[in-house]
C-alpha positions in Angstrom: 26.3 11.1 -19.2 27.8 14.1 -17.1 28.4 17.6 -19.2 32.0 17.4 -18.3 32.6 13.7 -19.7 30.3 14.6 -22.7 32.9 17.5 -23.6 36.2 15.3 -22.9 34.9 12.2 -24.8 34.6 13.9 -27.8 37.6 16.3 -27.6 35.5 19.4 -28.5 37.5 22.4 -28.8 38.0 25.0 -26.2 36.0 27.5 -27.6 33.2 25.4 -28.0 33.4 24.1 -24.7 33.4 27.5 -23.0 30.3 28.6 -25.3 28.2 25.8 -24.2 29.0 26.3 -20.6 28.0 30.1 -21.0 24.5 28.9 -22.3 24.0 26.6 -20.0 25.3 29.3 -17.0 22.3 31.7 -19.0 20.0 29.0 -19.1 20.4 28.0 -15.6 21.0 31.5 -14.5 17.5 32.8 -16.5 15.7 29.5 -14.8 16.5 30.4 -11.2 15.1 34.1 -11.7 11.8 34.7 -9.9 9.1 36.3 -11.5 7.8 39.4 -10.3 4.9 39.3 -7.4 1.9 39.9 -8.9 -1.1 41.4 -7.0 -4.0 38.7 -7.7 -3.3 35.3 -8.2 0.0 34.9 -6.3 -0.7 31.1 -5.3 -1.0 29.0 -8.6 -2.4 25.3 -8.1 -1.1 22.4 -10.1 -2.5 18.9 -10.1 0.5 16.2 -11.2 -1.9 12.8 -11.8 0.4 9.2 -11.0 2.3 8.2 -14.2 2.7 11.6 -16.0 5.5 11.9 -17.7 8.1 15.2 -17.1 7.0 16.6 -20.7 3.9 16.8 -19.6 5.2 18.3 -16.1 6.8 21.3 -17.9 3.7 21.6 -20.0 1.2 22.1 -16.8 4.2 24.4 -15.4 4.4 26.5 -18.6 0.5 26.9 -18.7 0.1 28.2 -15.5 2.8 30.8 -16.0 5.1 29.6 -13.0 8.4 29.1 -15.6 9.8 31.3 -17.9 11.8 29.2 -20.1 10.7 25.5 -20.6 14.3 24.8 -22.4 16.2 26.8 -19.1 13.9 24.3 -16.5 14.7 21.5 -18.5 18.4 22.7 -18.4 18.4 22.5 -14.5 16.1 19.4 -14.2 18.8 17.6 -16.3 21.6 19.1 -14.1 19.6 17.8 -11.0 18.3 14.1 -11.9 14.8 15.8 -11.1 12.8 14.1 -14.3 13.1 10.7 -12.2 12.6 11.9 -8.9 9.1 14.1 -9.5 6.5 12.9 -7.3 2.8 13.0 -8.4 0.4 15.1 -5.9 -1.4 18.6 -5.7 1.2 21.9 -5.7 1.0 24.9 -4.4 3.5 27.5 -5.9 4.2 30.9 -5.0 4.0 32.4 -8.8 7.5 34.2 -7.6 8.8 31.2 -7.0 12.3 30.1 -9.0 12.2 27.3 -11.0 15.2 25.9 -8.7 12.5 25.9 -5.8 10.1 24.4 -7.9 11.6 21.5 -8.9 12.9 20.9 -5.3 9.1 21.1 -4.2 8.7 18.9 -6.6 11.6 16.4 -6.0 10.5 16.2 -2.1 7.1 15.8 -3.0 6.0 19.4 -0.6 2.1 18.5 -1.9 -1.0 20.0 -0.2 -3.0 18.2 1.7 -6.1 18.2 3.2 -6.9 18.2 6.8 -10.4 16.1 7.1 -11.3 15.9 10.5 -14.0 13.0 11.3 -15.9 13.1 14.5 -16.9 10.8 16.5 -20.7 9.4 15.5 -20.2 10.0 12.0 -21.7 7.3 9.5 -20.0 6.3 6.5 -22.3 8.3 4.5 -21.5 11.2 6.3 -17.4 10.6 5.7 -18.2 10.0 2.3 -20.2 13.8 2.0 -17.7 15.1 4.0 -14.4 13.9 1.3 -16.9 14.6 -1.6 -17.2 17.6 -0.6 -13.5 18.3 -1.0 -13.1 16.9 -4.2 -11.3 13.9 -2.9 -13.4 11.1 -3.6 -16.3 10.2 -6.0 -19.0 9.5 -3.2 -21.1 6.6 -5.0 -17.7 5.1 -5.0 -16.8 5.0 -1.4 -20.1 3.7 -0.8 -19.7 1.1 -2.6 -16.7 0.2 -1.7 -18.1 0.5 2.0 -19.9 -2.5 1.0 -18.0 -4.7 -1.2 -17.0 -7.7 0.8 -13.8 -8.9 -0.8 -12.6 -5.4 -0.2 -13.6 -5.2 3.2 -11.8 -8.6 4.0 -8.4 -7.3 3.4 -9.1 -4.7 5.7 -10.1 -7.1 8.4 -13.7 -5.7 8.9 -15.6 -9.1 9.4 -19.3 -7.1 8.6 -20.9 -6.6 5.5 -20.1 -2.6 6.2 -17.2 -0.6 6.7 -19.5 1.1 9.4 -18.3 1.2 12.9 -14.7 0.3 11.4 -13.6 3.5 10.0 -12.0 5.7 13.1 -12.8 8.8 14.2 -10.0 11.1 14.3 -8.1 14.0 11.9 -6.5 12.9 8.5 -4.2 14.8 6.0 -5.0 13.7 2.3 -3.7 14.2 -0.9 -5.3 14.1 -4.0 -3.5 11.5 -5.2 -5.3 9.2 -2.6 -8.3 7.5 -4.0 -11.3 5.5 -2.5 -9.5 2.6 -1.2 -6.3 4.2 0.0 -8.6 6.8 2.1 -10.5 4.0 3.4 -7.3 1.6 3.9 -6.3 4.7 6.2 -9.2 4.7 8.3 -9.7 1.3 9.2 -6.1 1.1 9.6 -6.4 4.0 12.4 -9.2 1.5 13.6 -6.9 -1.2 14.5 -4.1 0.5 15.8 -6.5 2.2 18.9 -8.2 -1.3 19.1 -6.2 -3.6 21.3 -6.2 -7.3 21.6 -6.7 -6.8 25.2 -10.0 -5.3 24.6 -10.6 -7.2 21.8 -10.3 -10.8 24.5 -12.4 -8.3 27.2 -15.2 -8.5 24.2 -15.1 -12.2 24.0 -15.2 -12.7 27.7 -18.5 -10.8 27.6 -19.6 -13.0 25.1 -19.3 -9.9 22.4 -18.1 -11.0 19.5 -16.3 -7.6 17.6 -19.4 -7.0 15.4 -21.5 -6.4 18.4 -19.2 -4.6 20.6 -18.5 -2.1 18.3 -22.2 -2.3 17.4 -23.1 -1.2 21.3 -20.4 1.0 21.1 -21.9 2.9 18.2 -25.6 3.1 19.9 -23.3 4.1 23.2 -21.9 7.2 21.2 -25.2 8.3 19.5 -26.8 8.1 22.6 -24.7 10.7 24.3 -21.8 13.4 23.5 -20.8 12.8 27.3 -18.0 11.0 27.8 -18.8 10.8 31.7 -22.1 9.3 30.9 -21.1 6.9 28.4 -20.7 3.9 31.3 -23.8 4.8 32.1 -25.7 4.3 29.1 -23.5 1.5 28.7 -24.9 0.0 31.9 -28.1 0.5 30.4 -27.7 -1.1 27.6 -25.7 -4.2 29.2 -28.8 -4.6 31.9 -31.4 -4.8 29.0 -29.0 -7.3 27.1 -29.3 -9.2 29.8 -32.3 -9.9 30.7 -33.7 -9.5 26.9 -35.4 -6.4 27.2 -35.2 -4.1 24.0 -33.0 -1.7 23.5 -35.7 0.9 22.8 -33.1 3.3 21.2 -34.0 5.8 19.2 -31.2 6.5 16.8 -31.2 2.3 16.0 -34.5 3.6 15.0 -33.3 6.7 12.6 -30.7 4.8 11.0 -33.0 2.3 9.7 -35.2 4.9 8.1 -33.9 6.0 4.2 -33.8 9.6 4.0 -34.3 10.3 7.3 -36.1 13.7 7.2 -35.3 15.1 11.2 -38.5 14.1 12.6 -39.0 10.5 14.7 -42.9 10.1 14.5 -44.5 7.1 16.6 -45.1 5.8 13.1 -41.4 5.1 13.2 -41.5 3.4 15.7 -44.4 1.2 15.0 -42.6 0.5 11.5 -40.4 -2.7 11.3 -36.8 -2.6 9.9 -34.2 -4.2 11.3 -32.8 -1.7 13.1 -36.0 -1.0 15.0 -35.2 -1.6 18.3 -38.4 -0.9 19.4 -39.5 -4.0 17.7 -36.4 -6.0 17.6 -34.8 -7.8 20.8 -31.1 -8.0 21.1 -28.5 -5.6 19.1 -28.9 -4.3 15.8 -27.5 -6.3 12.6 -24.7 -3.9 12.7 -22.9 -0.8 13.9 -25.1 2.2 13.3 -21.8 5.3 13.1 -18.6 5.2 13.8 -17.6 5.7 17.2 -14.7 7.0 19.7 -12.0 5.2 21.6 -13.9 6.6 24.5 -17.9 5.0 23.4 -15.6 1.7 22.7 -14.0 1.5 26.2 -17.8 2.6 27.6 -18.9 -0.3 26.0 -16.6 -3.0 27.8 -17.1 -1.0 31.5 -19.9 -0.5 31.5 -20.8 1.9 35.4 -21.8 -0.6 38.0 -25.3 0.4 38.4 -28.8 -0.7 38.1 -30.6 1.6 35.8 -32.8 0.7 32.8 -33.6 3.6 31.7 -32.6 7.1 30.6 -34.4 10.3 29.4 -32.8 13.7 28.0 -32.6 17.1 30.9 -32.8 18.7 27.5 -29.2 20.1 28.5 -27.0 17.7 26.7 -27.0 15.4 29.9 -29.6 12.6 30.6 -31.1 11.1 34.0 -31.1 7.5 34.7 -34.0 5.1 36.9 -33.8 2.1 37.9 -37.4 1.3 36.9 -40.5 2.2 35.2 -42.3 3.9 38.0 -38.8 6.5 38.7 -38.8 6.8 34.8 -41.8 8.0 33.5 -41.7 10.9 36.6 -38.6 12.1 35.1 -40.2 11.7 31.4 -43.0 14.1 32.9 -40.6 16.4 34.3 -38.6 17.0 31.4 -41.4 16.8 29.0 -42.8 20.3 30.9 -39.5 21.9 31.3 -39.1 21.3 27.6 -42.7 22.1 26.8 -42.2 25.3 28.7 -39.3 26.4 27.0 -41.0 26.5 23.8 -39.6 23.5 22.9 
């Protein structure tokens, strides 16, 4: 019920009419007064979970010292509708702030969020360190739900990983996101840059979308160069085609638990399944998540010959066409590196 129909439905006298619209006008009056800027501590935080109710709102207000009457912001929230329109989410409020501005912040939800940037060649376990790290997720729980299959089937990821599938790119999250929202996101991103064009390009290749996006993730391991990613590609595709292994090192690595930084020739002796050394033919699955551009490499692919590729120790790599051309520029590079100190 509205003040004004409150005061006419039960014919209160004039009086007491004008009295209660003078608290009120102090109440409201003393709720819209800032508090004075402090030195230390000017930014307060305040954490409003899903579901809590707006007693509970002006309690977490009142404890960190951001109102100074709870009965004056209850006052205006009743004015304004605000106890039904409070959105849950992470605050940031200016300790001068008025309680008038608060509770707009808090009516159009104004919460902070968190901008997680994922780069291209990140695994899953690496995304989940990275949001851990913030506070945003509980890490055992995004791994798990990385590999629970009746989760990863309403997100259209046809592997037994979200690997491969959550997309590179920049993300602003709140902390009222959890696990599978975060996720949800991320794959989502996945399908919007994937188009059904390259999706039918796949299958013409006889790719089914496992194993492109498989090749694509070796393609963006393999090299930070976009220019040389149809290269590698062509790599790649030649060996595929005439059955040769892929002989890639970081198949290699991401087979190995705790991976300590140092490939040994016992590594590569070892058998896993994602020793492609040892194993013909692609991996079981995608070994990171890669780029639009490591995607597109991996359907167009450069038109060239080569079979092989060693590092300049530069960043960029140089590609034969057979044995005999490789190991001369294995022996070059080796001493350049060796040289270097290297």
């Amino acid at each position: 019920m509205k003040p004004l129909a409150f005061f006419r439905r039960y014919r209160l006298p004039v009086f007491t009419i004008f009295a209660a619209a003078g608290i009120l006008s102090a109440l409201w009056l003393l709720g819209a007064l800032p508090y004075p800027v402090t030195q230390k501590d000017d930014i307060v935080t305040v954490f409003i979970p899903r579901g809590t109710s707006f007693p509970r709102v002006v309690n977490l207000l009142d404890e960190k010292g951001l109102i100074r009457s709870r009965l004056a912001f209850r006052a205006m929230a009743w004015f304004t509708n605000a106890p039904q329109q409070i959105k849950a989410g992470e605050y940031e409020f200016p300790r001068a702030m008025t309680a008038a501005d608060i509770l707009q912040k808090l009516i159009h939800g104004d919460v902070k969020f968190y901008r997680i940037v994922v780069p291209e060649g990140f695994t899953v376990r690496l995304i989940a360190d990275r949001l851990g790290g913030q506070g945003l997720v509980n890490e055992k729980e995004f791994l798990r739900l990385a590999r629970d299959r009746e989760f990863l089937a309403t997100l259209q990821i046809p592997t037994a990983s979200a690997e491969g599938f959550l997309f590179p790119d920049t993300y602003n999250i709140d902390r009222t996101m959890d696990a599978r929202t975060i996720m949800k996101m991320m794959a989502g991103q996945f399908w919007t840059k994937v188009t059904s064009e390259m999706i039918a390009k796949a299958n013409a290749q006889k790719l089914s979308l496992k194993d492109w996006v498989t090749l694509a993730s070796i393609i963006e391991k393999e090299t930070g160069r976009k220019d040389e990613m149809p290269l590698v590609s062509a790599v790649f595709h030649n060996r595929l085609r005439i059955k040769m292994p892929l002989q890639s090192d970081p198949t290699v690595i991401y087979g190995i638990e705790n991976f300590d930084g140092n490939l040994t020739r016992k590594h590569l002796e070892r058998q896993n399944p994602y020793n492609s050394y040892l194993n013909r033919g692609l991996p079981p699955g995608p070994i990171c998540n890669p780029g639009l551009d490591a995607l597109s490499a991996a359907l167009n692919p450069a038109p060239v010959h080569y079979f092989y590729f060693v590092s300049r120790n530069d960043g960029s790599h140089q590609f034969s066409a057979n044995l005999a051309e490789h190991n001369r520029a294995v022996r070059k590079y080796q001493i350049i590196r060796n040289s270097s100190g290297n």
